[in-house]
N, C-alpha and C positions, 0 to 999 in steps of 0.2 A: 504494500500500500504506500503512494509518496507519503513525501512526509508531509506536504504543504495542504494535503487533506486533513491532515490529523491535526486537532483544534487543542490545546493543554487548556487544563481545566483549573481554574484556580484553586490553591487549596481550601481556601477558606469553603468554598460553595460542597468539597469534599464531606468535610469536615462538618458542616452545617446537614448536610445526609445523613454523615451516619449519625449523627445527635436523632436525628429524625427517625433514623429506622430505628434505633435504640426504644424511643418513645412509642413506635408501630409496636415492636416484639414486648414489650412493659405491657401495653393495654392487649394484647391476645392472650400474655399469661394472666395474666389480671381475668378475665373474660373465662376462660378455660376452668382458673380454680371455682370462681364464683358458679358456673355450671356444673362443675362438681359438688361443688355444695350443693346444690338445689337438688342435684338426682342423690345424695347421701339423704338428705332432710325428705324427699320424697317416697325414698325407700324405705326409710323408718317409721313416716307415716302409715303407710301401706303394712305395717308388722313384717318386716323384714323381704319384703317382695322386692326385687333388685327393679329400677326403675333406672333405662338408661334413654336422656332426650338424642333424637338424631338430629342433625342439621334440615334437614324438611321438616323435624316437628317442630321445631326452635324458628324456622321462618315461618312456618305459619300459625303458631301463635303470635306474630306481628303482623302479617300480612297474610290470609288464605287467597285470596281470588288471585293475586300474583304468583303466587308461586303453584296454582292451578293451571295459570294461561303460562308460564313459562315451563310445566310439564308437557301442556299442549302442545306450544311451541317445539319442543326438543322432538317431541316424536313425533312432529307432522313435517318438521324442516331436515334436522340428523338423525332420522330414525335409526342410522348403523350408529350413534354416540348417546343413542338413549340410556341401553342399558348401563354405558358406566357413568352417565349425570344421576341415573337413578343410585348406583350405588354411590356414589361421591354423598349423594344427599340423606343414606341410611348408616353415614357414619354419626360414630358420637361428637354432639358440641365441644365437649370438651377435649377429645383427641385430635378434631381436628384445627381448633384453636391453638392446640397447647402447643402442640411438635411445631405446627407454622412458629410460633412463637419462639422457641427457647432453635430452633434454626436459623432464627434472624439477630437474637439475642447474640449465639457464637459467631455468629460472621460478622457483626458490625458492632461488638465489642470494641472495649479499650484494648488496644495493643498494648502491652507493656514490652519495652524493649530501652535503649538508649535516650535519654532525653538532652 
């Protein structure tokens, strides 16, 4: 690739990222424990009945008619990418929060090295 394509990025705006993605992976784990809670505290409501929310049932208790019409959606437009949005969507809130989370956590971590 020339070089004269290639743009150097200041570090400041670097730096100002990862502060930011640091903040993205903080609120997923954040997000993730408090879902856990909620299916621990549902579970023991329930007399010990293991109560795990999936990501489809965590959106629609916020939203049912969207996440209806964007089932529609996937099986009338990517019928061959149905069945893995359907599973994407029968994972747990909290796993798939978490791990996004604590993978963005280790990559845009503090470096410790020389200063």
């Amino acid at each position: 690739m020339p070089v004269f394509l290639v743009r150097s990025v200041p570090a400041r705006y670097l730096w100002a990222m990862a502060v930011f993605m640091r903040l993205v992976s903080l609120i997923l784990i954040v997000t993730a424990l408090m879902l856990l809670g909620a299916d621990a505290i549902t579970s023991l409501e329930r007399g010990g009945e293991l109560t795990v929310r999936s990501l489809g049932t965590i959106w629609g208790l916020f939203d049912q008619p969207h996440l209806d019409g964007f089932k529609s959606w996937v099986q009338n437009t990517l019928p061959a990418m149905a069945h893995g949005v359907y599973s994407f969507l029968a994972f747990p809130g909290w796993a798939a929060t978490g791990v996004l989370g604590v993978i963005l956590a280790f990559v845009f971590g503090k470096k410790l090295g020389p200063e």
